[in-house]
N, CA, C and O of each residue as an XYZ file, in Angstrom:
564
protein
N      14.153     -3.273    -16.896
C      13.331     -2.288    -16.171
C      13.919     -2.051    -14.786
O      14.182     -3.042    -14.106
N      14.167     -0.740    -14.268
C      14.270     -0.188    -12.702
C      13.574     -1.183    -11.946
O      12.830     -2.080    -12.343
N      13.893     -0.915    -10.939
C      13.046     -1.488     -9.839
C      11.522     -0.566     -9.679
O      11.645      0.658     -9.734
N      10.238     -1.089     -9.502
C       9.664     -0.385     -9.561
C       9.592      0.361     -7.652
O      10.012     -0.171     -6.624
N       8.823      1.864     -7.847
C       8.829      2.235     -6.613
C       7.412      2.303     -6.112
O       6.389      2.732     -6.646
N       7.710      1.599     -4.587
C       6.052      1.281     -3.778
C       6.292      1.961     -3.059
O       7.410      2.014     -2.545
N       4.926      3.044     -2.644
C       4.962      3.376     -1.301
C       4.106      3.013     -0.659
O       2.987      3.094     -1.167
N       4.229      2.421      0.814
C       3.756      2.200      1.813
C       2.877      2.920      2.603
O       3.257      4.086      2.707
N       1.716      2.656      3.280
C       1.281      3.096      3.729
C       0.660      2.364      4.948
O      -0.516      2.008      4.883
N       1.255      2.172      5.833
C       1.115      1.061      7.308
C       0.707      1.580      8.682
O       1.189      2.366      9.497
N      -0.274      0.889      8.609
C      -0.819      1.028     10.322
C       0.044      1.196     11.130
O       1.039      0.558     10.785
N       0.261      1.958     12.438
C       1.434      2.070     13.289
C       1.297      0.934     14.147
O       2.393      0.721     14.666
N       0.261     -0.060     14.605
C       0.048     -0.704     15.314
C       0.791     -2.036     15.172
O       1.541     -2.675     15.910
N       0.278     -2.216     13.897
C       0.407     -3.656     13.068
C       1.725     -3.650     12.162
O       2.851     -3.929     12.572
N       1.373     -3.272     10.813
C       1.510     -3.234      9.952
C       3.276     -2.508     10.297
O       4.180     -3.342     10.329
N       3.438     -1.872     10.397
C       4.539     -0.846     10.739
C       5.207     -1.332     11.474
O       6.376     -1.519     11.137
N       4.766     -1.739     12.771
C       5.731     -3.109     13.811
C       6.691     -3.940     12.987
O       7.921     -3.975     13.001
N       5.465     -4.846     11.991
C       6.036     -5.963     11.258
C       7.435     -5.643     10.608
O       8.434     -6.362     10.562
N       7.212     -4.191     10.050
C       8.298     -3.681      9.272
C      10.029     -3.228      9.634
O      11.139     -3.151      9.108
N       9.057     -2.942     11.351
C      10.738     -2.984     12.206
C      11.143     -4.649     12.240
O      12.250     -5.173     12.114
N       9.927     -5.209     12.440
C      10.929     -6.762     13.315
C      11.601     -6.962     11.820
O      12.818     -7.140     11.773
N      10.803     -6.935     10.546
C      11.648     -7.420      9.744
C      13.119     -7.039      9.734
O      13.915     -7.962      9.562
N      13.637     -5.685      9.911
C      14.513     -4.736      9.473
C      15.443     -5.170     10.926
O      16.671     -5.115     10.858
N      14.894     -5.516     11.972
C      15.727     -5.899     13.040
C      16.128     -7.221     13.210
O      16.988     -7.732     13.927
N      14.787     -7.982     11.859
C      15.617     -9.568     12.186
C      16.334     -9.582     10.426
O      16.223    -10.527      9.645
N      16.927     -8.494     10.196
C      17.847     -8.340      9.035
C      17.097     -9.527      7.997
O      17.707    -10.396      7.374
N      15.828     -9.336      8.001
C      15.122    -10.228      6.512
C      15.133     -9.019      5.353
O      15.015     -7.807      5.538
N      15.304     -9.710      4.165
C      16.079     -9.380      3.134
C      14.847     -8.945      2.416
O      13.987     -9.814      2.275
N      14.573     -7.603      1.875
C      13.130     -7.792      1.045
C      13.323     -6.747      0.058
O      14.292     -6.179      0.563
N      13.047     -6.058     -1.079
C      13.193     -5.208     -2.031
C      13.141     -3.627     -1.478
O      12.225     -3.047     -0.895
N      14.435     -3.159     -1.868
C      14.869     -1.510     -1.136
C      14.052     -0.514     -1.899
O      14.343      0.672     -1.738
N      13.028     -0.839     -2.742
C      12.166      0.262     -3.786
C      10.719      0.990     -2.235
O       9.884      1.836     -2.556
N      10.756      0.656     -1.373
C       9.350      0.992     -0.821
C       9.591      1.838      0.449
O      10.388      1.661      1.370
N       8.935      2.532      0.296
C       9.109      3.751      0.815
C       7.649      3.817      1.889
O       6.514      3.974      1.437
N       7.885      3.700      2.996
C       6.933      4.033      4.373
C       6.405      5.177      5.207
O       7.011      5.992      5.902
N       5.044      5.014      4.943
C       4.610      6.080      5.743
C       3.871      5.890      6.760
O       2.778      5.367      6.547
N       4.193      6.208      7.980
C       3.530      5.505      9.253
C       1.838      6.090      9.674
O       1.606      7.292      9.797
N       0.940      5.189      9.827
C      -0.143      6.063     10.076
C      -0.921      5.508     10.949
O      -1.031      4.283     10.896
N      -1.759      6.359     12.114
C      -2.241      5.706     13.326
C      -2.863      4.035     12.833
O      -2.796      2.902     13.308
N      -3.611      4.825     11.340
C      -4.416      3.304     11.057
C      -4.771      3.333     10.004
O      -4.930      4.385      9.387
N      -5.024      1.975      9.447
C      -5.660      2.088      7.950
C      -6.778      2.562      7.707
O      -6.718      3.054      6.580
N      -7.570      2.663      8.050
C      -8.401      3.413      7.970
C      -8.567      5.025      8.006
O      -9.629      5.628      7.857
N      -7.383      5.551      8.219
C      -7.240      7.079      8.007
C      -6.747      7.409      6.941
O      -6.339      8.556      6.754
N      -6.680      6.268      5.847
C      -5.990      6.660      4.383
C      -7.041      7.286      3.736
O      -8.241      7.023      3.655
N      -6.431      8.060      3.347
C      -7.885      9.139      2.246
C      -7.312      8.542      0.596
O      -6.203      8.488      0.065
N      -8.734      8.151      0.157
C      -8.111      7.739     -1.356
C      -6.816      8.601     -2.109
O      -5.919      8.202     -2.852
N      -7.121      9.881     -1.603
C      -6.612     11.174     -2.283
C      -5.073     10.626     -2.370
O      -4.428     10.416     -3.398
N      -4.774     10.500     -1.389
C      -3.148     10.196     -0.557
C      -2.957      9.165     -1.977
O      -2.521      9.715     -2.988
N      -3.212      8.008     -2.022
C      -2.987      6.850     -2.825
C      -3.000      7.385     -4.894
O      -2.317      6.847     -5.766
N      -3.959      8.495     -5.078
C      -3.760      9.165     -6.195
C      -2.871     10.045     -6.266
O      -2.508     10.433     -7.376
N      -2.492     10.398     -5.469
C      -1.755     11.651     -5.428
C       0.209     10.710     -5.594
O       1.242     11.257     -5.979
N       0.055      9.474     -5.207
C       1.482      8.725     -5.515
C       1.287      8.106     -6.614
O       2.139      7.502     -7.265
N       0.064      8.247     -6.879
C       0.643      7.894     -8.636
C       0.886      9.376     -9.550
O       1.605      9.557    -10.533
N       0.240     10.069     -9.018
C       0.413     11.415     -9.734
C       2.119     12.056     -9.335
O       2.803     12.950     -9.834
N       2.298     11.256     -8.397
C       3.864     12.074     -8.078
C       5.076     11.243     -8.702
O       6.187     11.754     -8.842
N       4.727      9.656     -9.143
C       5.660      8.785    -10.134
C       5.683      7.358     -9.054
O       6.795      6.912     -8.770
N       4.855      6.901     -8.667
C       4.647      5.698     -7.608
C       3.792      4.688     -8.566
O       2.656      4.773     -9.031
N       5.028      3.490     -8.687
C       4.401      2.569    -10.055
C       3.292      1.748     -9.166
O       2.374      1.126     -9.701
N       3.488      1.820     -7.718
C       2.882      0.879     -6.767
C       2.280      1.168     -5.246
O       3.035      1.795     -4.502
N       1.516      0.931     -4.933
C       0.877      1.386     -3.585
C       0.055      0.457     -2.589
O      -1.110      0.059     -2.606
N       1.370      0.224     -1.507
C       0.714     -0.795     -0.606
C      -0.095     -0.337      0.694
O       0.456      0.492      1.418
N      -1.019     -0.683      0.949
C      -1.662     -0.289      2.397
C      -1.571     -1.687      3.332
O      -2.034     -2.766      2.962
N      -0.912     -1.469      4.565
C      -0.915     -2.381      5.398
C      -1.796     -2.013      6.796
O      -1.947     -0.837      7.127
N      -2.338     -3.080      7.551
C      -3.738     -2.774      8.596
C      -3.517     -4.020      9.537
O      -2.653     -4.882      9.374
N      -4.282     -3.974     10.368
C      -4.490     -4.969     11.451
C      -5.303     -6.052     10.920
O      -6.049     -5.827      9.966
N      -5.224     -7.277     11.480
C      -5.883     -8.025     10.997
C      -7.501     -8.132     10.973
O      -7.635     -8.182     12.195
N      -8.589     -8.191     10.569
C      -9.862     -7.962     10.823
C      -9.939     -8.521     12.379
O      -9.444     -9.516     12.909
N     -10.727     -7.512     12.853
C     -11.323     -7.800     14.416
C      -9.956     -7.908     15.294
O      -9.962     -8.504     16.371
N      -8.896     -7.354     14.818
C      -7.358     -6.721     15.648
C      -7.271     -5.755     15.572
O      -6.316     -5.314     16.211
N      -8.210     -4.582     14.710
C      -7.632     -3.179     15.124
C      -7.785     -2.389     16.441
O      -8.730     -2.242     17.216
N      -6.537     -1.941     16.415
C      -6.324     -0.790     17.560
C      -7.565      0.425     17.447
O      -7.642      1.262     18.347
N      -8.503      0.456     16.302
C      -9.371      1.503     16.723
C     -10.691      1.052     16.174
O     -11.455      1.750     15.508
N     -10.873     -0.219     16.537
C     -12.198     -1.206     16.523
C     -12.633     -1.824     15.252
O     -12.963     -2.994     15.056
N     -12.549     -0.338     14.004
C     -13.235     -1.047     13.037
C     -12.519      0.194     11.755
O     -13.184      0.946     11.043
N     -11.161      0.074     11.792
C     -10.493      1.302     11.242
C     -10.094      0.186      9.977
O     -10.042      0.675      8.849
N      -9.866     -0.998     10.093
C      -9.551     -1.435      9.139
C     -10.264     -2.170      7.858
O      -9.735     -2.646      6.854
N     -11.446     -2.109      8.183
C     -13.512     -2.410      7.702
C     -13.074     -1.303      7.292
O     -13.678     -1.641      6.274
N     -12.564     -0.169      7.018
C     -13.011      1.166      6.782
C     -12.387      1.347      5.412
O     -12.794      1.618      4.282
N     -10.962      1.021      6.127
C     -10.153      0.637      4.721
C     -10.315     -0.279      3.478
O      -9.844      0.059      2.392
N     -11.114     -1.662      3.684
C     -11.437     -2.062      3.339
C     -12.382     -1.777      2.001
O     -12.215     -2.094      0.823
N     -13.839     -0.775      2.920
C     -14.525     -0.415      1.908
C     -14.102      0.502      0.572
O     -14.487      0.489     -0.597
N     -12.882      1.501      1.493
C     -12.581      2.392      0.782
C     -11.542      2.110     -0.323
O     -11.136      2.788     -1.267
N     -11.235      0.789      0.155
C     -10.069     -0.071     -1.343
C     -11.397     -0.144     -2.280
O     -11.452      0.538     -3.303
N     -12.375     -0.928     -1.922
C     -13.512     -1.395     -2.771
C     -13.987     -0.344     -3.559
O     -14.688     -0.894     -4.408
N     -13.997      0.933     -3.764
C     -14.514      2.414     -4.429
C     -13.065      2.726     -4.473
O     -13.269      3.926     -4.657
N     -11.979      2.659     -4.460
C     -10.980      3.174     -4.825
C     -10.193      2.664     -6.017
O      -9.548      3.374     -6.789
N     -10.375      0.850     -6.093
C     -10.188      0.438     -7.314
C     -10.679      0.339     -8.212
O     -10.092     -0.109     -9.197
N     -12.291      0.815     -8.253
C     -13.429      0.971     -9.436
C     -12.917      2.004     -9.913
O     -12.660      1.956    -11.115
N     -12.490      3.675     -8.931
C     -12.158      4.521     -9.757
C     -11.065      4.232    -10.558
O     -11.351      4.432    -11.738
N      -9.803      3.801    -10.380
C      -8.675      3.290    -10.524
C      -8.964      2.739    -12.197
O      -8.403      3.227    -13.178
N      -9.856      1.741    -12.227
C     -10.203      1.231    -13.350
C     -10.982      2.216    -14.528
O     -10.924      2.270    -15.757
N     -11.611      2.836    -13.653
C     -12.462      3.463    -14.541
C     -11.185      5.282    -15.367
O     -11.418      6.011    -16.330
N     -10.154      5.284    -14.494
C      -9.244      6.309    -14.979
C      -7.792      5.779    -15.879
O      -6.911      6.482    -16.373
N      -7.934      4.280    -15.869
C      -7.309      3.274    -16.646
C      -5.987      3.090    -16.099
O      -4.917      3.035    -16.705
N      -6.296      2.976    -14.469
C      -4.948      2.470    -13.695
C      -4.862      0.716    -13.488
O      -6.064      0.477    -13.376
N      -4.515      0.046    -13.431
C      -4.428     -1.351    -13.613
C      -4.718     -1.612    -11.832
O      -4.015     -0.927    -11.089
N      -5.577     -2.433    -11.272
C      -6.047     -2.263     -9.602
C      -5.121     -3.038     -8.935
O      -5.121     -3.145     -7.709
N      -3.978     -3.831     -9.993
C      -3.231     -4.200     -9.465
C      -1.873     -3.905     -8.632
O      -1.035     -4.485     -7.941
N      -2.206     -2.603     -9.153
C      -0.947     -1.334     -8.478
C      -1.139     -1.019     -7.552
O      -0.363     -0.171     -7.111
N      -2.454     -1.555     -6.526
C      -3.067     -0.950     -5.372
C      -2.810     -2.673     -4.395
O      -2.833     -3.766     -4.961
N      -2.597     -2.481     -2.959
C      -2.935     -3.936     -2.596
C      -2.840     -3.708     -0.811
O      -1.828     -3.564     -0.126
N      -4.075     -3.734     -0.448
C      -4.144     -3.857      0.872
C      -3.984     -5.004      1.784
O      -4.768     -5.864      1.383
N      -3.222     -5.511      3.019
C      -2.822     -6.246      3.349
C      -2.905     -6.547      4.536
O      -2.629     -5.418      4.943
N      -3.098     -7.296      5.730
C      -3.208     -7.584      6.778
C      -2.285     -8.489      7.237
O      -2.078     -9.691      7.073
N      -1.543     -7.157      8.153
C       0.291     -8.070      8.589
C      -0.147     -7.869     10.103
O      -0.964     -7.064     10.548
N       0.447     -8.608     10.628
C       0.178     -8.073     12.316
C       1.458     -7.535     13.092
O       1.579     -6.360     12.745
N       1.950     -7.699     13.529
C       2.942     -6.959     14.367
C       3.931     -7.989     14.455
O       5.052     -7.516     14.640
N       3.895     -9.358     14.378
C       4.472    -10.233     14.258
C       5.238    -10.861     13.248
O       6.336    -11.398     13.390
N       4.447    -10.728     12.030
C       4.637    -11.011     10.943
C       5.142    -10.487     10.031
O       4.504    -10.328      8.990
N       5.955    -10.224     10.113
C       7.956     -9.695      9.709
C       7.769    -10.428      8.334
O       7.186     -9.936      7.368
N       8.296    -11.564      8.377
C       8.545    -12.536      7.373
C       6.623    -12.591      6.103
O       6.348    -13.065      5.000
N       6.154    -12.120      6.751
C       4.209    -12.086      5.875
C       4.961    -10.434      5.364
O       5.023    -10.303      4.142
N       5.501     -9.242      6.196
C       5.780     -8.485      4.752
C       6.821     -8.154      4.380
O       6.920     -6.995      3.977
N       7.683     -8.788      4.369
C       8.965     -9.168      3.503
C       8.272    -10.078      2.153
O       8.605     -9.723      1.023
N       7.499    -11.017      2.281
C       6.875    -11.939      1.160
C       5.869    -11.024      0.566
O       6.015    -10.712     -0.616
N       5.153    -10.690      1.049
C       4.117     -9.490      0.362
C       4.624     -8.477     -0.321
O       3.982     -8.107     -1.303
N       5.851     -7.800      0.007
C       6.678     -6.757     -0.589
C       7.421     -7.096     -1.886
O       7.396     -6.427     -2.919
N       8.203     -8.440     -1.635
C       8.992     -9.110     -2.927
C       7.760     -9.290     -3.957
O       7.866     -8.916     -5.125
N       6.650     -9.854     -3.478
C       5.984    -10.278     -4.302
C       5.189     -9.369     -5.664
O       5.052     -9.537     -6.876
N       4.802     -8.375     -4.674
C       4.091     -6.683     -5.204
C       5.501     -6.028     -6.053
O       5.133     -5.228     -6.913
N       6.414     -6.131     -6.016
C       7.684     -5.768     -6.453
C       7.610     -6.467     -7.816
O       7.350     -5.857     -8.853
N       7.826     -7.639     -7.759
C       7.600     -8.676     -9.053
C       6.611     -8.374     -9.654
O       6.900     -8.006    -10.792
N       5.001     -8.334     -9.333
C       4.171     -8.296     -9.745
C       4.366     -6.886    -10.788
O       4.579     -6.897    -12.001
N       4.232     -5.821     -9.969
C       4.508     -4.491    -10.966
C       5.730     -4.778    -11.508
O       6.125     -3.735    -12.030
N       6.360     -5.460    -11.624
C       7.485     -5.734    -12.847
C       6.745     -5.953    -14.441
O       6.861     -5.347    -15.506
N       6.095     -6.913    -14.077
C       5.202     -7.134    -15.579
C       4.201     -6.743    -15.839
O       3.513     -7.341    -16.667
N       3.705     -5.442    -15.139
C       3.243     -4.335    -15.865
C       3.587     -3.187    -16.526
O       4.608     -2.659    -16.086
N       3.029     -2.609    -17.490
C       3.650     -1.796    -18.185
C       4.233     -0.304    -17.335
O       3.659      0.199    -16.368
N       5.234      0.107    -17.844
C       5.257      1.145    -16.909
C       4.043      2.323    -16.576
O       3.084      2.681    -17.259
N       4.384      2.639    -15.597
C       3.399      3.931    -15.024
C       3.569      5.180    -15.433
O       4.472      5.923    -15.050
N       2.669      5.461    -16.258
C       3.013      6.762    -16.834
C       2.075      7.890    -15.927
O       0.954      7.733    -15.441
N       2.943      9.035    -15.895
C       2.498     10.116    -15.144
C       1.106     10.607    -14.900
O       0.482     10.804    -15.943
N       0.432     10.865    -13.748
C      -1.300     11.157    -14.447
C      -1.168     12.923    -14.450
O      -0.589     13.851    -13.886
N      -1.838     12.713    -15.180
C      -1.797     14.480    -15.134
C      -2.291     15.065    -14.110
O      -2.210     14.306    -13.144
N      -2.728     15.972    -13.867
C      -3.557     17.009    -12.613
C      -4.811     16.468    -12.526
O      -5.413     15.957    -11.582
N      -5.246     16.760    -14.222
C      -6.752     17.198    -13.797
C      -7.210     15.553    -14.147
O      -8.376     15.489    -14.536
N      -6.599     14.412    -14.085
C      -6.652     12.989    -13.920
C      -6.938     12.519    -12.178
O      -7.505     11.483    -11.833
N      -6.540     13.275    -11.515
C      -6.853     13.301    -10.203
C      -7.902     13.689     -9.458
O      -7.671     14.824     -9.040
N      -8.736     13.370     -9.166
C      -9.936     13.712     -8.487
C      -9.775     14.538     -7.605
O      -8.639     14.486     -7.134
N     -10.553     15.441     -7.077
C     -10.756     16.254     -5.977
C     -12.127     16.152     -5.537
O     -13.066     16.156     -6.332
N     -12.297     16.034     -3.926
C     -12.879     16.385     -3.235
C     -13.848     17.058     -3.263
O     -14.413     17.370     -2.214
């Protein structure tokens, strides 16, 4: 099997930091994941996270501040809830919730997502592949 492909989705505060120190302290972690920088976790709209499986994304990480560290008080409680109703739908449209995985890296902790990344990498290894969702498999608003 390919490598599977994750995209990222990281707090600019936290989460996104971690990802430079890693890349600046040349730690070694799986080249499949693809980053998208965002003020905060909590501004992820489920939509965003369906819409990468609908585009061929076997995997989807959200990274945040640590509880009671966010940069916008309570952005990452937000995210939180919205993993909690995002993997019921997930299940209920027969996506495995394991393809989803929210994470709390801090700005420091380089080496926490380099290990979180290899690991989510492996993990969607021994799932079956991701097959395309159709359109009208996607929820709207």
């Amino acid at each position: 099997m390919s490598e599977p492909k994750i995209l990222a989705f990281f707090c600019n505060w936290c989460t996104y930091t971690a990802a430079d120190l890693a890349g600046t302290s040349r730690m070694k972690y799986a080249a499949n994941v693809r980053v998208v920088r965002m003020m905060c976790s909590g501004r992820l709209d489920p939509q965003f996270v369906l819409q990468a499986f609908k585009e061929g994304a076997d995997g989807v990480l959200i990274g945040g501040c640590h509880p009671n560290d966010c940069h916008y008080i309570e952005g990452n409680y937000k995210a939180l809830r919205r993993m909690t109703l995002l993997k019921r739908m997930m299940e209920s449209m027969g996506i495995e919730k394991a393809r989803v995985r929210l994470e709390w890296i801090s700005a420091s902790e380089g080496l926490k997502l380099q290990e979180v990344v290899n690991e989510m990498t492996e993990q969607l290894k021994k799932l079956p592949p991701m097959s395309r969702m159709e359109p009208t498999q996607v929820a709207h608003p």
